[in-house]
Structures are given as C-alpha cells and as structure tokens.
Steps between C-alpha positions, in 0.01 A plus 500: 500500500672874418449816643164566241349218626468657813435822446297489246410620088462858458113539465212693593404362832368431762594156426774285353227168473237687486562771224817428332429130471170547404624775213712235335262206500260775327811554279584122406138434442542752245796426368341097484189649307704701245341799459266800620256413767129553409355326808585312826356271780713505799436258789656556805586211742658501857675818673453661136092491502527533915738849516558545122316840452646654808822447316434573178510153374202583234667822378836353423353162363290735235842744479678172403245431221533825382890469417574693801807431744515435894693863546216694296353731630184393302411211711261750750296587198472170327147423546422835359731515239335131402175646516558787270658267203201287534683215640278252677570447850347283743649289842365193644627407895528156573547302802652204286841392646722545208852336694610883484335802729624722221304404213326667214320283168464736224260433207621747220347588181691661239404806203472201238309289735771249606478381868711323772457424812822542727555384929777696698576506836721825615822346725592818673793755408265575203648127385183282320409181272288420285348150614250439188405639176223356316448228738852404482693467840845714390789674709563801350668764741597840215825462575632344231422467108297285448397303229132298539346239209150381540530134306371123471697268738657248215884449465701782335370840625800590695762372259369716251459788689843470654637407192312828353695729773809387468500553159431895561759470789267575802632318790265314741520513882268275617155322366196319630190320379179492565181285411178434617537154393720215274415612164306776510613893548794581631719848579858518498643849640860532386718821675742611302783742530412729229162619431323331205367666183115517373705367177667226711152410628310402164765317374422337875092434407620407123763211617240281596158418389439380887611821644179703568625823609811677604610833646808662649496699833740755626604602819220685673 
C-alpha cells in the first residue's frame, strides 16, 4: 500500500467511497457502454442506498455518466446538469446483500439506443471494480488497459486473440476467463501495457466468427 492509498484521490468530497468511487464506476460504466448517455437506472445496495445521498453518492454516480472526473467541480450539480440535457435519471434502493456495502448496478442506455447493464462496488481510497456487465461476473478495477471480448466458449478464442496482439506488439499483463457455462458465452478481459486502438479492436470482432463483441478500456 503507498502513501495515496492512504490519503486518498484528489476529488470533490466528502467522501473517498462514497463520491470518488462512486464517480468512476459512473465513469467505467460509460466507458463499457461506449458512448453518450441518454438514460440510466441506478440501484443502490448496502451503505450506498443507506447514507449514499448524504454523501453525494447519486451526484457523482450521474457526474461519472456524464464524462465528468472525481476532482470536478461538477459533481454538486450533476442531477441538474442531467436534468437540463434531458438525460433520464432515476435510483432504486435495495436492501439486497450484494457481498459489497459499496455497491451501485447501473442500467445505461445510450443516444443510438444500445444498453448495458454494469455492477460495481466502490473499495475505498476512491479505488472500485466492476463485478458484472451484462450478466457477466468480471473484475475490472480502471487501473489498467484493458481489453474485454464477449465470445462462444469453443477452443481457439484466446489463441487468436493473443496471436492478434502480438502481432501489433501490445504486450499482455495478465488475463482471465469467464463463462456462465462449458460451451456457451464466455468473457476474456486481457490488461495490457499499452492502450488498444478502436482499429486494433475490429480486427479483434473480425478474427473470429465466435467472437461476439469486443471493446478496449482505458484507465479511468
């Protein structure tokens, strides 16, 4: 643990978990739905639906959406500012136990009409993960590029996609794998020291006929 860990990001407080965290998982669920936010269903579970508005934990989660970051001033007048570009905004508490008092499930619609549905919990020291996206259990913290594929689970997928980024030298620092079951869909999230392309990405989707989707995240 270093000396940031401790004290803390630089943010708008009045809290690290509460508001910083809560900013980025706003970001990364925007960053996962690739593009401008038309509309969004937030449920909040645990301390974040218990003491959540006292802290601002539904301004910075919208302020997230919005593009904006945990030091911006913005975050106080995110629900507003949401308001007056016609974004759709509406919370749900829950007493569900979600493993995680910190925990926010964002249903996002985007300006063409594309949705996702992304779970993160907020770790403290305005440090998150993502724990699911699309009904996919994933560990995605922001810290690192990242690199996620959406595919069928049948033998090749991650030679070819490995294959794929060594060829445009991007050098991978660690990898997991997720399915729901033996043959059927899968995720792989691949970190990677340098940040991948849009360009990189659909030769990504094009490699395989059983990859179903595929996008690249930086570091939020």
């Amino acid at each position: 643990m270093g000396i940031f860990d401790i004290i803390g990001p630089v943010m708008v407080g009045p809290s690290s978990s509460h508001t910083a965290g809560a900013a980025r998982i706003g970001l990364m669920a925007r960053e996962i739905l690739g593009e401008e936010v038309a509309a969004a269903r937030i449920t909040l579970y645990g301390s974040f639906a218990k003491t959540g508005q006292g802290h601002g934990t539904d301004k910075a989660l919208v302020a997230g959406l919005m593009g904006y970051q945990p030091d911006s001033n913005t975050i106080r007048d995110a629900l507003t500012i949401a308001q007056n570009r016609g974004v759709g905004i509406h919370f749900d508490m829950s007493s569900v136990e979600m493993g995680h008092p910190n925990t926010a499930e964002i249903h996002a619609v985007g300006a063409s009409g594309k949705e996702v549905t992304v779970v993160g919990a907020s770790l403290g020291g305005g440090r998150v993960k993502i724990t699911n996206i699309g009904g996919f259990p994933v560990e995605i913290t922001g810290e690192e590029n990242t690199l996620l594929t959406q595919h069928k689970d049948v033998p090749g997928i991650v030679a070819d996609v490995c294959c794929l980024l060594a060829e445009e030298n991007v050098n991978i620092s660690d990898m997991h794998v997720f399915r729901k079951g033996k043959g059927t869909d899968a995720v792989m999230i691949i970190h990677t020291d340098q940040k991948i392309s849009q360009e990189i990405v659909e030769k990504i989707k094009e490699r395989n006929e059983n990859i179903i989707n595929a996008m690249a995240l930086g570091i939020v």
